[in-house]
C-alpha positions in Angstrom: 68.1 110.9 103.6 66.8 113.6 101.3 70.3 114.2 99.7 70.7 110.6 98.8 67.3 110.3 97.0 68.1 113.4 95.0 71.8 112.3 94.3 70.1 109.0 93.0 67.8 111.0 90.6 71.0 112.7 89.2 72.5 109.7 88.6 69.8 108.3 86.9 69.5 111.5 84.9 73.2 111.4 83.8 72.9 107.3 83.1 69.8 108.1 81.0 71.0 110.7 79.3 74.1 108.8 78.2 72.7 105.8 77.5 70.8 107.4 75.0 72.2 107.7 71.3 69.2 107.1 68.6 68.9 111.0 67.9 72.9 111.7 67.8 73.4 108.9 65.6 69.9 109.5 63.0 71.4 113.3 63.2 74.4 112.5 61.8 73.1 109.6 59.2 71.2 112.7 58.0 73.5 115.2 57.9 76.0 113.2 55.9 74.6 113.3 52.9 73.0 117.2 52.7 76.6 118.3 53.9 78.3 116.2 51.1 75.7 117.7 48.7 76.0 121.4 50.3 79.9 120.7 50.3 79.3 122.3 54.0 79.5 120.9 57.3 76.9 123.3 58.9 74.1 120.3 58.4 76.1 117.7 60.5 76.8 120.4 63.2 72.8 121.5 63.0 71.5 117.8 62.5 74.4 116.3 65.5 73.5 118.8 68.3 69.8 118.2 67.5 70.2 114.9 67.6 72.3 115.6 70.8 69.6 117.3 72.7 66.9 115.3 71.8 68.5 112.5 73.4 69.6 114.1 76.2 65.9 115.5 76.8 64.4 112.1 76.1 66.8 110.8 78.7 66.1 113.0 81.4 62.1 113.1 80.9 62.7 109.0 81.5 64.4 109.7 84.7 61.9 112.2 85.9 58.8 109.7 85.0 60.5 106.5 87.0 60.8 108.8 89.7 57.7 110.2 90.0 56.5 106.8 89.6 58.8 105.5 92.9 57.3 108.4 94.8 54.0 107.4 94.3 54.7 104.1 95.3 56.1 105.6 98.8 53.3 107.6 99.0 50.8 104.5 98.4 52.9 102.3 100.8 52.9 104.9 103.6 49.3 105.8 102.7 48.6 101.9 103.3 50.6 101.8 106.5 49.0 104.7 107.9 45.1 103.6 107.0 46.3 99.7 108.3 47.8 101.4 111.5 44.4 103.9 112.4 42.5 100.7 111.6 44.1 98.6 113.8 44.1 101.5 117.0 40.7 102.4 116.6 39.4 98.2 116.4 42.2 98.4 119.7 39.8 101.3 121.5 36.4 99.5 120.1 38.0 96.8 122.0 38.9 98.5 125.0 35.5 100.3 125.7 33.6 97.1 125.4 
């Protein structure tokens, strides 16, 4: 059961940090023009793997929040389940010493 929850976080990761592509493409908007005017492709290469990473960091920080958000819903429901389960066995002995 473990392995599936973590192969679900890498597949969100992965989906996340493809689906991504506001930095690559700002990155490369940018660099067009100060490589045209430095008649060097340097910027694009600087500006397009900045772009690049940002995205791909952005992507996976998502991820990481929606899952720490699901595992504090688990951890709420089974904190629920486990207050609604004492409750119910200790109204269950109140019951049965009367």
């Amino acid at each position: 059961m473990g392995g599936q929850e973590v192969k679900q976080l890498e597949d969100c990761s992965v989906s996340n940090a493809l689906g991504t592509w506001v930095f690559s493409v700002a990155g490369a908007l940018l660099a067009i023009p100060v490589g045209i005017k430095r008649k060097s492709l340097a910027p694009l290469v600087f500006f397009g793997t900045t772009g690049t990473m940002l995205d791909i960091i952005m992507g996976i920080s998502a991820c990481e929040r929606e899952h720490a958000e699901r595992q504090m819903k688990l951890l709420e429901a089974q904190t629920t389940a486990a207050a609604e389960t004492g409750t119910e066995s200790s109204f269950a002995e109140t019951r049965a010493e009367s």
